[in-house]
Structures are given as C-alpha cells and as structure tokens.
C-alpha positions in Angstrom: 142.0 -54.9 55.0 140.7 -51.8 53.1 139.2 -48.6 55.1 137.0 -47.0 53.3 135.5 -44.0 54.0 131.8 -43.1 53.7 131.5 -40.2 51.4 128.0 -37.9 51.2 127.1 -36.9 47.9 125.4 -33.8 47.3 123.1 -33.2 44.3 123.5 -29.9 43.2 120.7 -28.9 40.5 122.1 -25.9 39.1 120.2 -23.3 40.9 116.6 -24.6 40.9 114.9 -26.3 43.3 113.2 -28.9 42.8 109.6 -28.4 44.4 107.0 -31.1 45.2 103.5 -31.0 42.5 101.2 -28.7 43.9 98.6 -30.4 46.3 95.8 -28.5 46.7 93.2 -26.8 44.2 93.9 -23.7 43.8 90.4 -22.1 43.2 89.3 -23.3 46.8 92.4 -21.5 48.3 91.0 -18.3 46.5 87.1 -18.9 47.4 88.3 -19.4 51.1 90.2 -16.0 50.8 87.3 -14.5 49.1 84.7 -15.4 52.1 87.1 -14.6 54.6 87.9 -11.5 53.0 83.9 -10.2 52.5 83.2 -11.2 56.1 86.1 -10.1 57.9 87.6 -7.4 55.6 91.0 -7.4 53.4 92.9 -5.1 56.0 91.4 -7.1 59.3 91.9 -11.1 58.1 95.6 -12.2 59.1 97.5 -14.3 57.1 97.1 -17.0 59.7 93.5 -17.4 59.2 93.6 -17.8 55.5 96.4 -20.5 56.6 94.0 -21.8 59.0 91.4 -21.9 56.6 92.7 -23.1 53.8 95.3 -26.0 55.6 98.2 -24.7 53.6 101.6 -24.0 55.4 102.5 -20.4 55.1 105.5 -21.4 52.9 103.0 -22.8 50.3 101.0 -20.2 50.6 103.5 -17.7 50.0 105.3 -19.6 47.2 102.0 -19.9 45.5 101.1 -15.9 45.9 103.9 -14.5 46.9 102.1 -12.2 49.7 98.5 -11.8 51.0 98.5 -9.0 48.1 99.2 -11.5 45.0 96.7 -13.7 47.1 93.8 -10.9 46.8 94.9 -10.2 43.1 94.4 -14.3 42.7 90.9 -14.0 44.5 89.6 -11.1 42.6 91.0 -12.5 38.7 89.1 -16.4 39.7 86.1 -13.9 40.8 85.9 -12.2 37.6 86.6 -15.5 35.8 83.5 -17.3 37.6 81.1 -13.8 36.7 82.7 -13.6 32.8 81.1 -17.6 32.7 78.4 -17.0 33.8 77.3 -14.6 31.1 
C-alpha cells in the first residue's frame, strides 16, 4: 500500500488581493452620507450610522473611502456632479 499524504496548497498572488466586484451603488452610499450628514452634522454622525444606513460592513466602507473624511470628499464631488448637470 502507498501512504500518501494530504498536502494544502496555497495560492499566493504576488501581493494583491484579489477582492470581490463591488456590490452596491456607489452614489446611494454618498446620498445616504449626504442626508445624514445635513441632518445630523459631519462632526456628530458616527461611522456606524452611515454603516447602518447604508448596509455596508465597515471594511467596505473603509476600503471604498478609506475614512469618513474620503467618504465626505466622495459626498460633496457626487453633489457638485448632480448641481454641474443640472445647469
């Protein structure tokens, strides 16, 4: 008989990950943030109610914007964008 052994391959990717396709639209993530952020203030909404709101995990979130900051930047740059089409 012949034992053989059970061997676990690991991929290795050379550095990158390989993430999943993004899932959600992103222009209702920065709407949400925008309404949140009118009613309840920039300084005075947590990151766990935009999370709340929006149904992202905070890893998404974060990997999307990189930090509530990037996430305001986002809001205000699809703001602007929906004013400049307008005109």
């Amino acid at each position: 008989m012949v034992d053989r052994q059970q061997k676990q391959v690991r991929i290795i990717t050379c550095g990158t990950e390989m993430a999943r396709p993004q899932q959600y639209d992103r222009s209702i993530v920065t709407d949400s943030a925008m309404h949140l952020f009118w009613h309840k203030g920039y300084y005075t909404t947590p990151v766990s109610e935009i999370i709340k709101i929006t149904g992202l995990q905070a890893v998404s979130l974060y990997s999307a914007f990189g930090s509530k900051e990037g996430l305001l930047l986002a809001m205000l740059n699809h703001y602007t964008d929906q004013l400049a089409s307008r005109t």
